[in-house]
C-alpha positions as CSV (number, residue, x, y, z in Angstrom):
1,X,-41.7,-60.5,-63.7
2,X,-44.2,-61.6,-65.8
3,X,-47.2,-63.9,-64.2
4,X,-49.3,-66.9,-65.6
5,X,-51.9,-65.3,-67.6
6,X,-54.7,-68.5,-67.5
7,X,-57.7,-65.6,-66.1
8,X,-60.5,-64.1,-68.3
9,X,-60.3,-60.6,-69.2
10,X,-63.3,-59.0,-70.3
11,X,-63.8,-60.8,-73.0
12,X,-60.8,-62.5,-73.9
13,X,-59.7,-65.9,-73.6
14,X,-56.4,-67.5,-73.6
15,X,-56.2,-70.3,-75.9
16,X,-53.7,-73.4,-75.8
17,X,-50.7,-71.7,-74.5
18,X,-49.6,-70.6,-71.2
19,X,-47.2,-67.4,-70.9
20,X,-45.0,-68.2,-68.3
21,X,-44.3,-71.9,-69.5
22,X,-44.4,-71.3,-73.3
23,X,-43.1,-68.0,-73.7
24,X,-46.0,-66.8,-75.5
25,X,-49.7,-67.1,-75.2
26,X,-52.6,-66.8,-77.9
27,X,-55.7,-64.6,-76.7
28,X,-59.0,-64.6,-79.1
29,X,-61.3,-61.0,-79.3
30,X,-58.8,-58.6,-78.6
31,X,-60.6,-56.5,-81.1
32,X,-63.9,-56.7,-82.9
33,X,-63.9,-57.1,-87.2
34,X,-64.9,-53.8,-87.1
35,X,-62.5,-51.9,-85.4
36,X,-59.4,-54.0,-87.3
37,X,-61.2,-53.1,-90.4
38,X,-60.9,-49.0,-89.0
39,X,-57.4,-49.9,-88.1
40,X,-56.4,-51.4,-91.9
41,X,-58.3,-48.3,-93.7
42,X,-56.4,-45.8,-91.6
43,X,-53.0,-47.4,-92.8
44,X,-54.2,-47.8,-96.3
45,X,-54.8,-43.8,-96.3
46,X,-51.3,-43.6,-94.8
47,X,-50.0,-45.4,-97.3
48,X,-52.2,-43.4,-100.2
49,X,-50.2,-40.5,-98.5
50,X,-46.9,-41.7,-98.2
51,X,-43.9,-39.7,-100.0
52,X,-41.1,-40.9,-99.0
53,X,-37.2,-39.8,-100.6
54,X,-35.5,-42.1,-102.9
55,X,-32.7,-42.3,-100.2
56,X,-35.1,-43.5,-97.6
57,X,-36.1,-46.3,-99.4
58,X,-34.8,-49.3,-97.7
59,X,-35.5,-52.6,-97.2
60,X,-36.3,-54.1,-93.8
61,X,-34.8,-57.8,-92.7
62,X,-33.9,-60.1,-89.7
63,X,-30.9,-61.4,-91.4
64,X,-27.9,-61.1,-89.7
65,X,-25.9,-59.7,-92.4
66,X,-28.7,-58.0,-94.4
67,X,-29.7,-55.9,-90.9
68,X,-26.2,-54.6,-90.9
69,X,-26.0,-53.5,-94.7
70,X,-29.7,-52.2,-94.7
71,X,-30.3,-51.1,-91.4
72,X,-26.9,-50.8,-90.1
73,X,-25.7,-47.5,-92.1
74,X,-29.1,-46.0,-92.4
75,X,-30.3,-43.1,-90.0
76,X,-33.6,-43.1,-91.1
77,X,-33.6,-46.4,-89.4
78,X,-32.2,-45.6,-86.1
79,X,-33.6,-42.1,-85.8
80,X,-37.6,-43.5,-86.2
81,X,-39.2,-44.1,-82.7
82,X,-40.4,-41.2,-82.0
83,X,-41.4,-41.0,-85.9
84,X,-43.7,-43.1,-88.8
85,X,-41.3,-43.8,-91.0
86,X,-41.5,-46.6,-93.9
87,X,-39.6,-49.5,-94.5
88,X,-40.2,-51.6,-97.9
89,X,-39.9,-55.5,-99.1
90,X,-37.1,-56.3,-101.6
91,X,-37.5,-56.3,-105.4
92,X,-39.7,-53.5,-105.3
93,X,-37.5,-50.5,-106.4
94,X,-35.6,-50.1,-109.7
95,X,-32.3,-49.1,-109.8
96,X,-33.2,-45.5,-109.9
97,X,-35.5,-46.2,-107.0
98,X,-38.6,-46.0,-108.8
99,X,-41.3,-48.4,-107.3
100,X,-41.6,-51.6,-109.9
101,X,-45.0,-53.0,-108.0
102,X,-47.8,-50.6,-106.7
103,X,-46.7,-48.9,-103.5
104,X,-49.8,-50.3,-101.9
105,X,-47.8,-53.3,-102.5
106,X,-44.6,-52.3,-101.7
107,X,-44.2,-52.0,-97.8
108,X,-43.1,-54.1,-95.3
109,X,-43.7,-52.3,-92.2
110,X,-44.4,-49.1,-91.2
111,X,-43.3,-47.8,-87.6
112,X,-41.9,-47.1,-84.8
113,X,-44.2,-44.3,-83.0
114,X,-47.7,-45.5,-84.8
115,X,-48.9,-45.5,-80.7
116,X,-48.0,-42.1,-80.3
117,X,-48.9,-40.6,-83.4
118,X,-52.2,-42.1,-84.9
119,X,-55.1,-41.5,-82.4
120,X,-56.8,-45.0,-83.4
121,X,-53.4,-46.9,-82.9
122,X,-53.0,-45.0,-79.7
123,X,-56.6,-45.8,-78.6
124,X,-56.1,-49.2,-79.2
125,X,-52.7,-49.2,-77.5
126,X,-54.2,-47.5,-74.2
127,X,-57.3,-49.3,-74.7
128,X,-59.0,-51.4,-71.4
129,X,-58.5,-54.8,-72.5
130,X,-54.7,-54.0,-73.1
131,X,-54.6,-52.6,-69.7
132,X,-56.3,-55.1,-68.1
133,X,-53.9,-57.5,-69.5
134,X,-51.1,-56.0,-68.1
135,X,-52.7,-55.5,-65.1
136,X,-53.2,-59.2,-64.8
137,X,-49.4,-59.7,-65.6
138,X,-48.6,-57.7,-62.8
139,X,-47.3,-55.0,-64.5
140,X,-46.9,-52.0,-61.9
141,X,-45.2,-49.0,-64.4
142,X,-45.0,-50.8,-67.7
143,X,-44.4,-48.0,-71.1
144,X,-45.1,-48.3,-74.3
145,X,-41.4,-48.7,-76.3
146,X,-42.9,-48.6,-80.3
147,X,-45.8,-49.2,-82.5
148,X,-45.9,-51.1,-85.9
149,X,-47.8,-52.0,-88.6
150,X,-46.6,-55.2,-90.4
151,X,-47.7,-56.0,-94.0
152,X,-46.8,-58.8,-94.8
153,X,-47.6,-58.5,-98.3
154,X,-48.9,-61.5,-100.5
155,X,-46.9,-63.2,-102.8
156,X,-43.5,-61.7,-101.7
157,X,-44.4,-60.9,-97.9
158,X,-40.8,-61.4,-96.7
159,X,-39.0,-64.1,-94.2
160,X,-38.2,-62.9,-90.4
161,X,-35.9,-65.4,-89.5
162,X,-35.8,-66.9,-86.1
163,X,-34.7,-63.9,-83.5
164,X,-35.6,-62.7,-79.6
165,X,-36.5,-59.7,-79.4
166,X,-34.5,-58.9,-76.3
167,X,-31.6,-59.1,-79.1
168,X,-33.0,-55.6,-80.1
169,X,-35.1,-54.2,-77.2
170,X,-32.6,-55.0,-74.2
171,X,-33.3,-54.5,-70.5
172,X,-31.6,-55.5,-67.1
173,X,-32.3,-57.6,-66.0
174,X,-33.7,-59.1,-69.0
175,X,-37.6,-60.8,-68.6
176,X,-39.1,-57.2,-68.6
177,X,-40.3,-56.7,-72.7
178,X,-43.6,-58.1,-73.8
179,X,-44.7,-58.2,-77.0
180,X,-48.7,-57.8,-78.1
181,X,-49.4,-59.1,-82.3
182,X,-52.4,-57.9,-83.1
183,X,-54.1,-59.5,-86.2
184,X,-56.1,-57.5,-88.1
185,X,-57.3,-60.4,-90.6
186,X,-56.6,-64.4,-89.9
187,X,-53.2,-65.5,-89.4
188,X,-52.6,-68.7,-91.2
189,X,-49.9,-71.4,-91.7
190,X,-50.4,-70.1,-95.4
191,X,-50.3,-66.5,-95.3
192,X,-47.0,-66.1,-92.7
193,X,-48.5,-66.9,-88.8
194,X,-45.6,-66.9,-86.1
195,X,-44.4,-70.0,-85.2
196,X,-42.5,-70.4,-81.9
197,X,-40.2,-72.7,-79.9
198,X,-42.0,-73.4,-76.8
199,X,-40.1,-72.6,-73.4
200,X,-37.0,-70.8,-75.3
201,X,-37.8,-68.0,-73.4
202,X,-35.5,-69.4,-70.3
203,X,-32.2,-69.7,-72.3
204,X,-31.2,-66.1,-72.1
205,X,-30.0,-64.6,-75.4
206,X,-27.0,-64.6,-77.8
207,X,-26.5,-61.6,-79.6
208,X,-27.6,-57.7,-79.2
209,X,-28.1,-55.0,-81.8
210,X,-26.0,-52.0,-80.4
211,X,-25.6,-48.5,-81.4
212,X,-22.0,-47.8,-82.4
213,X,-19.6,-44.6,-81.6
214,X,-21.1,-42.0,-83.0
215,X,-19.6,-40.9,-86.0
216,X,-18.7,-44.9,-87.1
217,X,-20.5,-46.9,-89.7
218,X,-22.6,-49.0,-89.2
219,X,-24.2,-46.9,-87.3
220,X,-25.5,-50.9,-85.7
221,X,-23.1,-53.8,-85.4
222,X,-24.2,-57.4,-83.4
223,X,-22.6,-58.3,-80.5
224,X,-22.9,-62.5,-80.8
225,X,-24.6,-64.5,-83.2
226,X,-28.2,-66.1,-83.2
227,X,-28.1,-69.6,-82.4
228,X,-28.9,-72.3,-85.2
229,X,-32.7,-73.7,-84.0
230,X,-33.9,-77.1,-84.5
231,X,-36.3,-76.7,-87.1
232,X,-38.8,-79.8,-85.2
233,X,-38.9,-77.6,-82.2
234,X,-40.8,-74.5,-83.7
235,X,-44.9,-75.1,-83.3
236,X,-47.5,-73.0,-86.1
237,X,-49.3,-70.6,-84.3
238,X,-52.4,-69.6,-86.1
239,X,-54.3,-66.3,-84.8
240,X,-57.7,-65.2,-86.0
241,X,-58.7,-61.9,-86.8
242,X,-58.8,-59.6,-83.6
243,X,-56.6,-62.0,-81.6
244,X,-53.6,-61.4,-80.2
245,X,-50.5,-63.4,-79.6
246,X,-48.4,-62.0,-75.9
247,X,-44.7,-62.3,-76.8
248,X,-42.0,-62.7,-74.1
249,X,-39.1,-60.6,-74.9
250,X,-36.8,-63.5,-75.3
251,X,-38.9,-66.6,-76.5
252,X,-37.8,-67.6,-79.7
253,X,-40.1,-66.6,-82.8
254,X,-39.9,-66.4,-86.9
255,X,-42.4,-66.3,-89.5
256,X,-42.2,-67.3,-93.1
257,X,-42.3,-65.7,-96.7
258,X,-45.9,-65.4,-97.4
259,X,-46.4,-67.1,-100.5
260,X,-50.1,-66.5,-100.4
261,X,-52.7,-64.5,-102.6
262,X,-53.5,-63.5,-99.0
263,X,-52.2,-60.8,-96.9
264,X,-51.9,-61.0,-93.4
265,X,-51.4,-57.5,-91.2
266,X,-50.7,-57.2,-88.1
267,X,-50.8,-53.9,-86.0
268,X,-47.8,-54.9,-83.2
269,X,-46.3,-52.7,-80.2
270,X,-43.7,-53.4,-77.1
271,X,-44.0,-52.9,-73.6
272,X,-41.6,-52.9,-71.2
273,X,-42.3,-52.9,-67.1
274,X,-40.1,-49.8,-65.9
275,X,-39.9,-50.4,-62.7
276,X,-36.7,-51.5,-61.4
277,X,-35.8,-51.7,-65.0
278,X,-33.0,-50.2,-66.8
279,X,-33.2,-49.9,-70.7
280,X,-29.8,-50.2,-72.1
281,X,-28.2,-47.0,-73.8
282,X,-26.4,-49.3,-76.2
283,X,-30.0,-50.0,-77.9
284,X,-31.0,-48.7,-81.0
285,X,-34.3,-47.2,-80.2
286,X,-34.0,-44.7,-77.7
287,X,-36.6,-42.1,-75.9
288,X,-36.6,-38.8,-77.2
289,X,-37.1,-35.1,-75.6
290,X,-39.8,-35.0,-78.6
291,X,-41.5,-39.1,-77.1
292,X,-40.5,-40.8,-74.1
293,X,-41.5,-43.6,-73.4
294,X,-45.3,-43.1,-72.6
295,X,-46.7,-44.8,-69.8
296,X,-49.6,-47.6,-70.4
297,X,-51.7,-46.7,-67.7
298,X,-54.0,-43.6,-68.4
299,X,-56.1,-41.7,-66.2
């Protein structure tokens, strides 16, 4: 579905990487210092604002197991794309829930409808260059799936293991889920960058987060197991501020814990080509009568 992205657009650049080979592609000036400056202040006034119940708080992971505890039996989890909802790094509640480190300091991510709801998310979504991108992948009806804002907080900025994202966001045929990671200050080997397995993207996938009956807990189970990687195979991709990393749905990815003094956020979001696509019911984020799926293109 996708095409070799290897043209200019506007003022972008791919750099090192080709998407249709890799799996993933790197693309400098996606965004100017200053508007990824307006992009961090906004969520730091989100955050200021944030008041969220002590049965809400929970802690967001990749790991298999962890998912299924955390994730798995909470419905403010599975009930947040058409929302802004928070999720928070371990170690940072009491056990009466009380935050231990300053809630600035305290979140992991914040999502899943950020593209919906926050007018300079949503501009930035929608914007020309992204359309133009997609545009250039041959995109013909893509939508916008979620929006997210990941932290990744210094000093205990947490691990995403190895994982597709096709486990999660599953379409048949599968190929038709792009990823764009938009860094809003450098991405370093130091402070947590993506690092990839070139070319994983053409070995299908393993396992698949599903909704379960209703009424059952966990209200998520996994269907199949991620695959153990070779470590030598995954590559360090740095991104600098404003870039942009393009993210086939089932290429291979992880970051690590960020042991930095730096933080390294990202403003992230999915898009899926709906044409002769169908997006499983079994996933666990799901259009709602309140946000479908909106449409990239805008008139």
């Amino acid at each position: 579905m996708f095409g070799v992205l290897v043209v200019k657009v506007a003022d972008l650049q791919p750099v090192a990487f080709n998407y249709r080979r890799d799996g993933f592609v790197v693309m400098d000036g996606l965004l100017s210092p200053q508007e990824c400056d307006q992009l961090r202040q906004r969520m730091a006034e989100i955050v200021d604002e944030m008041d969220v119940p002590d049965h809400c708080r929970i802690t967001f992971s990749t790991d298999h197991d962890e998912q299924l505890k955390e994730q798995g039996n909470a419905d403010y989890f599975i009930t947040s794309g058409d929302k802004i909802r928070f999720f928070f790094e371990k170690g940072v509640f009491d056990d009466k829930g009380e935050f231990i480190v300053p809630k600035q300091r305290s979140i992991n991510k914040i999502g899943h409808a950020l593209h919906a709801y926050e007018p300079l998310y949503k501009k930035v979504t929608h914007s020309p260059k992204v359309q133009g991108i997609a545009k250039k992948l041959g995109l013909v009806s893509p939508v916008v799936l979620q929006g997210m804002y990941i932290f990744k907080q210094p000093g205990i900025g947490g691990e995403v293991t190895p994982h597709q994202d096709a486990t999660f966001l599953y379409t048949e045929p599968l190929g038709r889920v792009m990823g764009l990671w938009i860094a809003l200050e450098d991405a370093t080997v130091n402070n947590g960058c993506l690092w990839f397995i070139p070319g994983s993207h053409n070995s299908g996938i393993t396992r698949r987060m599903v909704r379960t009956h209703k009424g059952t807990l966990p209200l998520t189970d996994f269907v199949g197991r991620e695959q153990q990687y070779d470590e030598d195979k995954f590559v360090a991709v740095p991104v600098k501020k404003g870039g942009v990393v393009l993210i086939h749905g089932e290429v291979v990815h992880r970051s690590a814990v960020n042991t930095s003094d730096d933080s390294r956020h990202v403003y992230t979001f999915h898009l899926m080509e709906a044409q002769d696509t169908r997006w499983s019911a079994d996933n666990w984020l799901q259009p709602s009568e309140e946000l479908p799926f909106p449409p990239l293109y805008t008139k």
